[in-house]
C-alpha atoms as one frame of an Amber mdcrd trajectory, in Angstrom:
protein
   4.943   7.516  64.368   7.356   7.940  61.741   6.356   4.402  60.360   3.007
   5.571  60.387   4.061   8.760  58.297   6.503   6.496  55.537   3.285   4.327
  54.991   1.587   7.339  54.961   3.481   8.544  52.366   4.769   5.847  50.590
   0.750   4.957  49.745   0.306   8.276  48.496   3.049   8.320  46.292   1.644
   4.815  45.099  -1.326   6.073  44.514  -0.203   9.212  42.503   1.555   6.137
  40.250  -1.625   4.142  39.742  -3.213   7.403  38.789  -0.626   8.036  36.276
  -0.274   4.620  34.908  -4.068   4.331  34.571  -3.553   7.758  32.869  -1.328
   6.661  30.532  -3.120   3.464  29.278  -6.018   5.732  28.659  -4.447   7.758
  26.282  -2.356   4.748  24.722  -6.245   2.969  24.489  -7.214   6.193  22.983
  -4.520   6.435  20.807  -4.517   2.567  19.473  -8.629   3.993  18.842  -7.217
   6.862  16.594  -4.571   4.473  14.541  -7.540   2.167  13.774  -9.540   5.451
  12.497  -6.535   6.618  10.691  -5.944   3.454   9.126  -9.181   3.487   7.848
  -9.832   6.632   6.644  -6.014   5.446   4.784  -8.057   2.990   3.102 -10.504
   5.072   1.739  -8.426   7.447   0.113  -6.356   4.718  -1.093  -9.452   3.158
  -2.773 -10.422   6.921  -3.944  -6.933   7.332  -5.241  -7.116   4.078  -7.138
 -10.890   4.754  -8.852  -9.365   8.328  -9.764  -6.223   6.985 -11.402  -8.261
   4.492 -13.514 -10.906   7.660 -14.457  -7.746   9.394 -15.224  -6.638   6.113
 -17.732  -9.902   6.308 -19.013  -9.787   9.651 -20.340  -6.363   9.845 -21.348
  -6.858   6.866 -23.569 -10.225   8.363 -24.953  -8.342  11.659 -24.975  -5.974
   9.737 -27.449  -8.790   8.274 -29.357 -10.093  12.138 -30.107  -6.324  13.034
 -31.047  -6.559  10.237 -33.240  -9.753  11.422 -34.809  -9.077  15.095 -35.406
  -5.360  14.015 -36.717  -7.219  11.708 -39.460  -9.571  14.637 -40.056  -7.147
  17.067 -40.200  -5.026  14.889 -42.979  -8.306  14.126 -44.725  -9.286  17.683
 -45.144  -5.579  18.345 -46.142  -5.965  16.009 -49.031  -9.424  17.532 -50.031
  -7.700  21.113 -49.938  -5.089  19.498 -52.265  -7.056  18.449 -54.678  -9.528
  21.248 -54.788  -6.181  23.268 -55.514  -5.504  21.246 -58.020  -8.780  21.373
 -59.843  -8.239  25.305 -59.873  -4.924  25.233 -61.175  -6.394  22.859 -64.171
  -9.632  24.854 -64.704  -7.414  28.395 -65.073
């Protein structure tokens, strides 16, 4: 009888193990499903990340081509002013 109960026993203790070993592959499965997502999603903001940093280049180098501009506008109208202050002085 006591055989009887070990077996007894010993298979339900075997069977609480299979329960928690198939348990735990689930969520390992499940988990190996989430690292694929993650790396995924990864890759899209990495490919976001890289289209913003090249429409940030873009408009910090035309951001530097206005500077440009209104610098050579700037030392244009500077001259004009010049001169115009010079015809005044002449014509006084």
């Amino acid at each position: 009888m006591n055989q009887i109960n070990n077996n007894s026993e010993f298979q339900q203790n075997l069977d609480k193990a299979f329960d928690r070993l198939e348990s735990l592959l689930i969520q390992k499965l499940n988990n190996k499903n989430n690292i694929s997502q993650y790396k995924a999603t990864i890759e899209l903001l990495t490919e976001e990340k890289n289209k913003l940093d090249q429409q940030l280049t873009n408009k910090t180098n035309e951001c530097n081509s206005w500077k440009e501009i209104c610098h050579e506008t700037i030392h244009r109208l500077n001259s004009t002013i010049e001169n115009i202050k010079a015809i005044l002085k002449r014509s006084k």
